[in-house]
N, C-alpha and C positions, 0 to 999 in steps of 0.2 A: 253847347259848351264852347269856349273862345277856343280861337288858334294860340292864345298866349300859355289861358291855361292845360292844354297837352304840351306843349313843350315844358309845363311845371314837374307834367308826371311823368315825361321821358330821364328830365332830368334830375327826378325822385327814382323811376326805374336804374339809371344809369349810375347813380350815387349807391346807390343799395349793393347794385350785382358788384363794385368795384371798392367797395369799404377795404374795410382793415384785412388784410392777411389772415384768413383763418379764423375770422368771427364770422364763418357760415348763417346763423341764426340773428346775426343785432338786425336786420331789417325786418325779419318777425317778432322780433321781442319788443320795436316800438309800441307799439298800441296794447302789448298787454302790462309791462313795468310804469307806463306815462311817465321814466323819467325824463331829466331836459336833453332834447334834441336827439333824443332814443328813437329811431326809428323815423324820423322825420325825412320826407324827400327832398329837402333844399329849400333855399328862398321862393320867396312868393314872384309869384310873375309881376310884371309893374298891373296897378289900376287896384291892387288887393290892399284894402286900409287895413288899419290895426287890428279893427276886429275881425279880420278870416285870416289868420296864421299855416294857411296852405290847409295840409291834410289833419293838424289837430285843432285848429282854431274852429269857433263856433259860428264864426259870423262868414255869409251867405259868399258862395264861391265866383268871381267875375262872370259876369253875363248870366247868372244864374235870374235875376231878377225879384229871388224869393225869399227869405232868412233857410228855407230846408229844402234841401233837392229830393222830391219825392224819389225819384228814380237810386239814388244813392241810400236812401235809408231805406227802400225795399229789399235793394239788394241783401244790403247788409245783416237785415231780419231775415231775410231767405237764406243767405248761406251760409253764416257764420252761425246763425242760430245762439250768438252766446245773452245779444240781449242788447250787446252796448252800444250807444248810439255812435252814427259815423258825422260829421260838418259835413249838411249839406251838400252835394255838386263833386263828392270823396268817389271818385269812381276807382282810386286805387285799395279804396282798402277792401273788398272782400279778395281782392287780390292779394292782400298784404296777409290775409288771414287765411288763407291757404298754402301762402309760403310758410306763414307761424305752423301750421299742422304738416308740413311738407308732405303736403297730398300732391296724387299722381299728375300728371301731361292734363289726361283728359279731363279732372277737375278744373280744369282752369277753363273752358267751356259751360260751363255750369253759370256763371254769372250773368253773360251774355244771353244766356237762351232762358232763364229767367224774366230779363229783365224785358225781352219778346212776349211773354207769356205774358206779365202783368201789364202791356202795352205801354212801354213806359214811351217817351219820346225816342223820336229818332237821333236827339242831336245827344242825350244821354246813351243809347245804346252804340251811337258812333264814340262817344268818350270810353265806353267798357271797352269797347272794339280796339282801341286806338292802344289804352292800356295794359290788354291780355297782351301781344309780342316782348314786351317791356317784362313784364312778371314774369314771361317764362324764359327768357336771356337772362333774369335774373336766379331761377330755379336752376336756371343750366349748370349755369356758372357755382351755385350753392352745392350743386351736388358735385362738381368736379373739383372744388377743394375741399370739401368733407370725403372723397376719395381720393384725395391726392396725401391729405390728413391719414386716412387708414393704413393705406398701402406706406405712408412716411413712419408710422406707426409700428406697422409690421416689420419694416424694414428695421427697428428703431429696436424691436424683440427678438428680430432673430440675431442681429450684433450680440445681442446680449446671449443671449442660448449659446450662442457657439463661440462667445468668447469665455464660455464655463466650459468648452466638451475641450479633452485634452487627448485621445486617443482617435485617431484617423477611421478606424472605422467607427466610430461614434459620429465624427463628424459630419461625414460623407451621405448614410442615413438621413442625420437630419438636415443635412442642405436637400436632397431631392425633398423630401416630405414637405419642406418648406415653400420648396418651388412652387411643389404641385396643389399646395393648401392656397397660396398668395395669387395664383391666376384660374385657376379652379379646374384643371385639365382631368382628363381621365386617367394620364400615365406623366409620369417623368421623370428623368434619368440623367446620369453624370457619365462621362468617357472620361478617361487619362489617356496622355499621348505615356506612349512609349517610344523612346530616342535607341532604343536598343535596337528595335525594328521596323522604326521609321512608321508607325502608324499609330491610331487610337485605339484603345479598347473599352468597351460595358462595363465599367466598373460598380453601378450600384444601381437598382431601378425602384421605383414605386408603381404600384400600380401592373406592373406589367402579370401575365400569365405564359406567356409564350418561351419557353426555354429556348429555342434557338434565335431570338430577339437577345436573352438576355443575355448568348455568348458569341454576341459579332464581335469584330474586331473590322477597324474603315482604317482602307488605306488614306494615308492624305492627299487629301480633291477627290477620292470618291461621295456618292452620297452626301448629303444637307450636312452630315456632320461633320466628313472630310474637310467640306468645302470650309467650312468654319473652321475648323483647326487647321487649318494651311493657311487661311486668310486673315484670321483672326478679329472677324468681322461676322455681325449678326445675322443670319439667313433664316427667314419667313415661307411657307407656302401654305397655301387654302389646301392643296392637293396635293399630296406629295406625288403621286403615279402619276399625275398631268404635267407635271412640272420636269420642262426641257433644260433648267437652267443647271441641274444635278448633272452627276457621271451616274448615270444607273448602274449597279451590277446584280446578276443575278443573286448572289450569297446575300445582299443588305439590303435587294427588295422581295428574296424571299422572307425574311428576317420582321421587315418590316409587314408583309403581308400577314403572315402571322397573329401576329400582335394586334392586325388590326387597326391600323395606324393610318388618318389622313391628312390632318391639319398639324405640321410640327413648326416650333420655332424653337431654334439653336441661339445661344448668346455663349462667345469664349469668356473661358478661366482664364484669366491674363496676369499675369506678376512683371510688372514693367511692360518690355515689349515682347517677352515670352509669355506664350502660349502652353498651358499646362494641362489644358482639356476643355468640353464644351458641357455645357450645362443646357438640357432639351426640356422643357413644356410639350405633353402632345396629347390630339384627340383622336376618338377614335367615327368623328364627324368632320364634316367641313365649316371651318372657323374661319373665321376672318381674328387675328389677333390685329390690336389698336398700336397705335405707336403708344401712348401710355403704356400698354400691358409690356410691350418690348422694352422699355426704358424700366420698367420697372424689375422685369425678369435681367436684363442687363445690370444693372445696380444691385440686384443681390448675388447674382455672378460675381459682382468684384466684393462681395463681403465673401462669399463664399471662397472664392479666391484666397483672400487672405488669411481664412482662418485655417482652409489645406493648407497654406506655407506654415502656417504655426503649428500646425499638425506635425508639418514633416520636420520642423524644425526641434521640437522639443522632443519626437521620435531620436532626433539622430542624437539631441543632448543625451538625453537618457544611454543611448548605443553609446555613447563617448565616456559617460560618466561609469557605463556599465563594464567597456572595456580598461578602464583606468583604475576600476572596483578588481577586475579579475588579476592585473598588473599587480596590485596591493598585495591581493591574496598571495600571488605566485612569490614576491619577495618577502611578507610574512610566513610562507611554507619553508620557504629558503630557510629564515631565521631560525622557523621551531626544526627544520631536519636537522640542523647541525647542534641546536641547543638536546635534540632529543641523542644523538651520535653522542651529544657530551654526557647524556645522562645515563645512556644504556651503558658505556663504557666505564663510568662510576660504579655501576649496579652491580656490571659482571664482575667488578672486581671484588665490592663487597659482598656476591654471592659465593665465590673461591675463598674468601679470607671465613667467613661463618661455616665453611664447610656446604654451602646448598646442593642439592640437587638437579637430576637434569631438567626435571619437568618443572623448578622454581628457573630455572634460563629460558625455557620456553615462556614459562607466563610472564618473566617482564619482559621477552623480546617482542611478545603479543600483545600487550600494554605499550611499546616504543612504537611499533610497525602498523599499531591501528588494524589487527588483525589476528586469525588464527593460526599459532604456530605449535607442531607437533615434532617429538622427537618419535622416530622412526626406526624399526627393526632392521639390518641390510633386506631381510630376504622381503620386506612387505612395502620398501620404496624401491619408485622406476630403477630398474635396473643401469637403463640408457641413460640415462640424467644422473644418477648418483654417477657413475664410472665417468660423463664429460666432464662434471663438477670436480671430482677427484684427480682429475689429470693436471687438469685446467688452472684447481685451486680458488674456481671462483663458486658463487651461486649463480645457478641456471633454471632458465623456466620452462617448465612442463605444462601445456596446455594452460592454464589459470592459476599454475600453483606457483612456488621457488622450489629449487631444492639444493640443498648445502650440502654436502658429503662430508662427514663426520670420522677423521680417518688420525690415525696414530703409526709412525713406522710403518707404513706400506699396511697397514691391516684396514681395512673396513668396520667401524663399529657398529654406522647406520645413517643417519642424516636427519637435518631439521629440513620440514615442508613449513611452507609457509602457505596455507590455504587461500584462495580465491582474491587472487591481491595481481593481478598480471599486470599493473601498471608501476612497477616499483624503479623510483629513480635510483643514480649511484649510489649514494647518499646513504640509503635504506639499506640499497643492497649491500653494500660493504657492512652494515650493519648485523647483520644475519648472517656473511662471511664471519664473523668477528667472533659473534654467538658460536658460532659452528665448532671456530677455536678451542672456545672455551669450555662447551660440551667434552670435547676430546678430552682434555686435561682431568674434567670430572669424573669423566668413567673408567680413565687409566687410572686415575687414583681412587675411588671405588672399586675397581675392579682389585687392584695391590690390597684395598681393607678386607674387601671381601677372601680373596683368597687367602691373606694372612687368620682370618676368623676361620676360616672353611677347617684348615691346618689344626687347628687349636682345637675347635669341636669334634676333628675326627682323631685326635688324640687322645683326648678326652674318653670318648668310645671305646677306643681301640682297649687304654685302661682298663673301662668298667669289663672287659669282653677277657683280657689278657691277664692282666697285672692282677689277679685274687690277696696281694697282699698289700695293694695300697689302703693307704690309712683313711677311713669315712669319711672325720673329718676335714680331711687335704680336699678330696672330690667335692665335698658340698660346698667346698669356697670356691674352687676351681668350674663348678657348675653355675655357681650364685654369678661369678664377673660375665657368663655365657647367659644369664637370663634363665636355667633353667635348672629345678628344683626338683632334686634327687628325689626325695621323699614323698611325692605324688606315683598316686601310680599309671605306670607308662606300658607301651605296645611293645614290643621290639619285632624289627618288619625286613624280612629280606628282599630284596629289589632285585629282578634281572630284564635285560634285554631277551626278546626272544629272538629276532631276527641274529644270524649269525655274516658279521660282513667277509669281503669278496678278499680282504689280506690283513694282514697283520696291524698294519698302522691305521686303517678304519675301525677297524676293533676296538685299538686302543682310542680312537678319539671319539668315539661311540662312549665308551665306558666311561670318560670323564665328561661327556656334556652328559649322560646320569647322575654322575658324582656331582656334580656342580649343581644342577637342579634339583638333586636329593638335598644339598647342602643350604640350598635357598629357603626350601620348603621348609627344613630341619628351624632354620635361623627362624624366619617367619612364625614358628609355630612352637618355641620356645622349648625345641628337640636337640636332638644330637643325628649328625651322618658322616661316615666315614666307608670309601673302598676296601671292598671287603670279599677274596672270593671268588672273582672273575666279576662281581655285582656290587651292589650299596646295602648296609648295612644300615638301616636306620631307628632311633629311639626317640619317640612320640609321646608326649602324656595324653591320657586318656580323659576325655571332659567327662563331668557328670552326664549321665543318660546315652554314651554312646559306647557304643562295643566294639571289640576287635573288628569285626568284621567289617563294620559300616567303613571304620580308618583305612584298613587293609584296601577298600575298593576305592575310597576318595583318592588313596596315595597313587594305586593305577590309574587314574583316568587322570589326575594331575599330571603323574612324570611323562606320563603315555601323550600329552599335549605337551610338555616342556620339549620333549626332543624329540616326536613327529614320529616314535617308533611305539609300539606296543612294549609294553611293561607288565611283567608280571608280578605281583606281590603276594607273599604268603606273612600271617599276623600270629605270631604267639598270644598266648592267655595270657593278659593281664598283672604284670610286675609292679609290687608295691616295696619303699626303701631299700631302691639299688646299693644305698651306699655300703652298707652294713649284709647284703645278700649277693654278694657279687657272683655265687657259683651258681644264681636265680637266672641274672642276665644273661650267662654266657648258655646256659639249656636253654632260656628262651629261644634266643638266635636262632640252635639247633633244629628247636620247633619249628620258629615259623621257617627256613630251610627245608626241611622236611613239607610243610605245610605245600612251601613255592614246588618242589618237586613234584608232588601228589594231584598238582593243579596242571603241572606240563604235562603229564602221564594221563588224563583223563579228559586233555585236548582241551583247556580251559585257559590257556596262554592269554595275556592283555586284560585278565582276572585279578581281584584281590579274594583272598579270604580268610578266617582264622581255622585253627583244630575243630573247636567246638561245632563247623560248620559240618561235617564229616561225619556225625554222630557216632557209633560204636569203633569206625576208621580211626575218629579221633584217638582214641584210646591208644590204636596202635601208632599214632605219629607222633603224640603227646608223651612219650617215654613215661617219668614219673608221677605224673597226671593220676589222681587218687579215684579208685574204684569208687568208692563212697557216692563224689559226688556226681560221676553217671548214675551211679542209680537211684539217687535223690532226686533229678532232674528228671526221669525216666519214670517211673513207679513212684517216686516220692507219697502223693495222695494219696496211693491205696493200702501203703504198707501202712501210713500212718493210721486212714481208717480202721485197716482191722484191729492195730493196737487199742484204738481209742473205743470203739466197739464191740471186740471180742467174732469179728468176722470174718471169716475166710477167702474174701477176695482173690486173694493171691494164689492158692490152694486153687481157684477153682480158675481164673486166667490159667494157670501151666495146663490144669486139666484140656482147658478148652482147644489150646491152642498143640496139646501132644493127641488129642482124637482130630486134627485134622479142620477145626473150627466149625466142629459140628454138635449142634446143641443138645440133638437127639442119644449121640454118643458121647456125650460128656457127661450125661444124666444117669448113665449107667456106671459110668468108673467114678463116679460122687455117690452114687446109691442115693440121688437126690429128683424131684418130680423134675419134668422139665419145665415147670413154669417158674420154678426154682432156680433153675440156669439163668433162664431169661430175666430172672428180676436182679439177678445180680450182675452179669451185663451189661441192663440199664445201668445200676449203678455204678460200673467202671465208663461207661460210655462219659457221665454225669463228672467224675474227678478226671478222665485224662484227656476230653476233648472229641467228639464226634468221630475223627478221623484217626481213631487209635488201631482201626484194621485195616487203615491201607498197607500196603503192602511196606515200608518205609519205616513205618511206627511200629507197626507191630516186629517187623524185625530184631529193632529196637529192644523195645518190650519183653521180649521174647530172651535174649541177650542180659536186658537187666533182672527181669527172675530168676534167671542161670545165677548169674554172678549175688544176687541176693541168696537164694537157697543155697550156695556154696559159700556164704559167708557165715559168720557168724551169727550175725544178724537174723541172717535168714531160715536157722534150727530153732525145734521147738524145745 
């Protein structure tokens, strides 16, 4: 082969490795597209006529001497294997077709050591020779911008990923993961300076497993990364433990021991000429990184860079936009307290003008205040708090609650709480002051309705009990405007205190919070009560299905919780049209009097009961109370048996019970068998109830045979 043409293929070699920017491939892809001047190595050296156009032309290559260079089309059948024939004296192209397959370094030996094997010439195997250096400056060069291409690429994707992430710790994440994907390290990791304490700290790692690696903190100029964040310059080492050019300290090379850590490169976070942290690639081998690999980890440093400032930047818009959101709020709270102050104060007034009550001021001050508000007894709100609020005139907070004192002329009525509200501004608070007002005025003036009704109902009373020549008529209208109907039939209940107080005027104020709570109850219950006695006098209708008695024990346990004392109630039998019976009502009273006495006496004080409850007693405390129907209630069954069957039950009950309640000798004063006894027994067993010989019942029993055999009723 001539000296002319190698200088063709150097500068075919030379043309190829230096083409276009980023067409890695167009020197392979000559020979396979044959379009024009695709792949071609340049002009012909001088002495090449028309017909050898260099490396694609057909005709025979200078000094060849031949039209085909054996040596060049074995090659070519050797190692390209595609088939296609190469011009003669081509010693670049099996070359050329190993760049097209971008096969390895040591492919490119392969042509040469063939063309030994099939003994080609020497001055051909000095052309392959001369040619291989040329191909593989050329492969160098192919693969260093097809990776300069990737990593431009990469760089090109991750701009893009993180100019999507909008939250800093999203960011941070993937800048290290990115780091450590784009130079392929075992670990790597991002520090932030902190200006507070003059050092860097760990802020996000990949890769790592060592906890005490992942919470160093580097003074600056300590350690590889100090050095970097002080200097704000790139620092490399094969070794970090070798490496004199660091400040060692023990905390950051135990840290780093740890971890496992040999080969690190640090490249700064830089925003101008500020330094905001260091960005580390690192193995846990000894590496040698390239100046490539650095420039490259460098370069995404400053994307990385930029996209933390964007990070901290829309961080703090957000903070700004958020503080400027809570401003709004604070001046719309503003607007609605005073529009709500304008509105509670409309309310309360139109609650006083419809007449409302206390616990309609509580639900719309609970509806204004955004909260639970309750109106409160004195004795069941803080004592301490009601008494500062009342002095004071303000509302005051109790652990989580408000409390408003509730007060008229030096009296205490009781207070609104305001539940679990402990952050209540002036605004509110005067708000609930204001309510608190308004409760007062409500219950002075319920309390004047109430006591004017109390008056009215216990006159009323006093009437049906006194006055025997008032007119029916008059009462039943006078009852009709009180809600309660003469003509039903009613209880009538004596009421007393048992407890006797320590003087005169507890007495007396004892016996009207009775009265007053007799008179509630009366109201509520569409009764009548009046002081009556030294006690309460009071008149209940009676519902369907309920008895004296049951009334008589509710009204105890009521009054006996109204005013924190024990109450004792005694219940007459059952009064039907007072108005026209008035000399009914006033013996009832008697009774149940009588009844209330018979209950102190037998130690049953904080009791209700009726006559009826007493059984044959009854008869003696029930004054005109008709024999008849104790002993209807008593016997009633048996006497009527023997009517309806001509049998002597009754006759053989007195028998039983005057021999002493013995069968044996009751069978003799009947002149009857004693199985005879027994069967009629059963049959009293059968009409008065199993438990006709306790001792209780038969008493009874015993009492109303008396009083039957001495009636009329009861002769033959």
């Amino acid at each position: 082969m001539s000296r002319d043409h190698l200088h063709s293929v150097e500068r075919a070699g030379t043309g190829g490795a230096t083409g276009a920017p980023g067409s890695g491939a167009s020197a392979a892809d000559g020979p396979t597209d044959g379009g024009p001047g695709a792949g071609r190595p340049g002009p012909s050296a001088p002495g090449d006529g028309p017909g050898a156009p260099g490396l694609d032309g057909a005709g025979a290559a200078p000094g060849s001497g031949s039209g085909e260079s054996p040596v060049s089309g074995g090659v070519e059948s050797s190692v390209s294997g595609s088939g296609e024939a190469y011009a003669p004296g081509s010693a670049e192209a099996p070359f050329l077709e190993l760049l097209a397959r971008g096969a390895s370094a040591d492919a490119y030996e392969q042509p040469v050591l063939i063309a030994r094997a099939e003994g080609r010439s020497a001055e051909e195997v000095a052309a392959l020779e001369a040619v291989k250096p040329l191909a593989l400056r050329v492969r160098s060069e192919l693969e260093g911008r097809r990776r300069r291409e990737a990593e431009l690429s990469a760089l090109f994707e991750t701009a893009h990923d993180l100019a999507g992430l909008r939250d800093l710790d999203a960011v941070l994440p993937a800048i290290v993961q990115r780091a450590r994907s784009l130079l392929g390290t075992d670990v790597a990791y991002l520090s932030l300076n902190d200006p507070a304490r003059g050092d860097t700290y760990m802020r996000v790692t990949e890769g790592s497993v060592a906890a005490r690696f992942q919470q160093l903190r580097l003074g600056m100029g300590e350690g590889l990364g100090g050095l970097v964040a002080q200097t704000a310059r790139p620092y490399v080492t094969d070794d970090y433990f070798k490496d004199d050019r660091f400040q060692h300290t023990l905390v950051i090379d135990a840290g780093v021991r740890d971890e496992g850590l040999v080969a690190i490169l640090g490249v700064p976070l830089t925003l101008g000429s500020h330094v905001i942290g260091v960005l580390f690639a690192a193995d846990r081998r000894a590496r040698v990184f390239e100046r490539e690999q650095i420039a490259l980890l460098g370069s995404f440093a400053a994307l990385a860079a930029a996209a933390i400032d964007t990070a901290n930047l829309l961080t703090e818009t957000r903070s700004a936009l958020g503080d400027l959101e809570r401003a709004n709020e604070i001046i719309r709270d503003r607007s609605g307290v005073i529009e709500r102050a304008s509105e509670v104060h409309d309310r309360l007034a139109e609650l006083v003008l419809r007449g409302g009550g206390v616990h309609d001021v509580a639900a719309a001050v609970s509806e204004v205040l955004d909260g639970t508000v309750e109106f409160t007894e004195p004795a069941a709100a803080p004592a301490r708090a009601v008494e500062v609020s009342r002095a004071e005139g303000h509302a005051v907070r109790h652990a989580d609650d408000w409390i408003a004192a509730v007060a008229a002329g030096g009296e205490l009525l009781g207070a609104l709480v305001l539940r679990g509200h402990p952050g209540l501004d002036p605004v509110d608070q005067r708000t609930l002051e204001r309510a608190a007002m308004v409760t007062s005025l409500l219950l002075l003036a319920r309390r004047s309705a109430a006591e004017a009704e109390q008056r009215v109902r216990g006159e009323l009373l006093d009437d049906l009990l006194d006055a025997r020549d008032r007119d029916p008529r008059l009462l039943r209208e006078r009852a009709s405007r009180l809600s309660a109907d003469l003509d039903a039939a009613h209880v009538v209940l004596a009421a007393r205190l048992d407890d006797t107080a320590a003087d005169a005027d507890q007495e007396a104020a004892a016996r009207r919070r009775l009265w007053s709570a007799a008179s509630h109850l009366a109201a509520t219950r569409q009764g009548l009560a009046a002081a009556r006695d030294g006690g309460t006098v009071l008149l209940l209708p009676l519902e369907p299905g309920d008895t004296a008695t049951e009334v008589a024990r509710r009204t105890a346990r009521h009054l006996g919780t109204a005013v924190h004392e024990s109450v004792t109630v005694g219940a007459s039998a059952p009064v039907e049209d007072l108005a026209t019976h008035l000399d009914a009502v006033a013996a009832a009273y008697q009774e149940g009097r009588r009844c209330l006495d018979a209950l102190r006496l037998l130690g049953r004080s904080g009791d209700g009961a009726a006559a009826e409850d007493f059984g044959f007693l009854g008869l003696l405390l029930a004054g005109d109370r008709d024999i008849e129907g104790f002993v209807d209630r008593t016997i009633g069954r048996v006497v009527a048996y023997d009517e309806r069957r001509g049998t002597d039950l009754s006759r053989t009950l007195d028998a039983y019970f005057a021999c002493g309640m013995s069968p044996a000798r009751t069978k003799d004063e009947l002149h009857v068998h004693v199985n005879t006894v027994a069967q009629r027994l059963e049959r009293v067993a059968r009409l008065l109830g199993d438990d006709w010989q306790s001792p209780a019942r038969a008493l009874e029993i015993q009492l109303a045979l008396r009083l039957h055999r001495l009636s009329g009723a009861g002769r033959r």
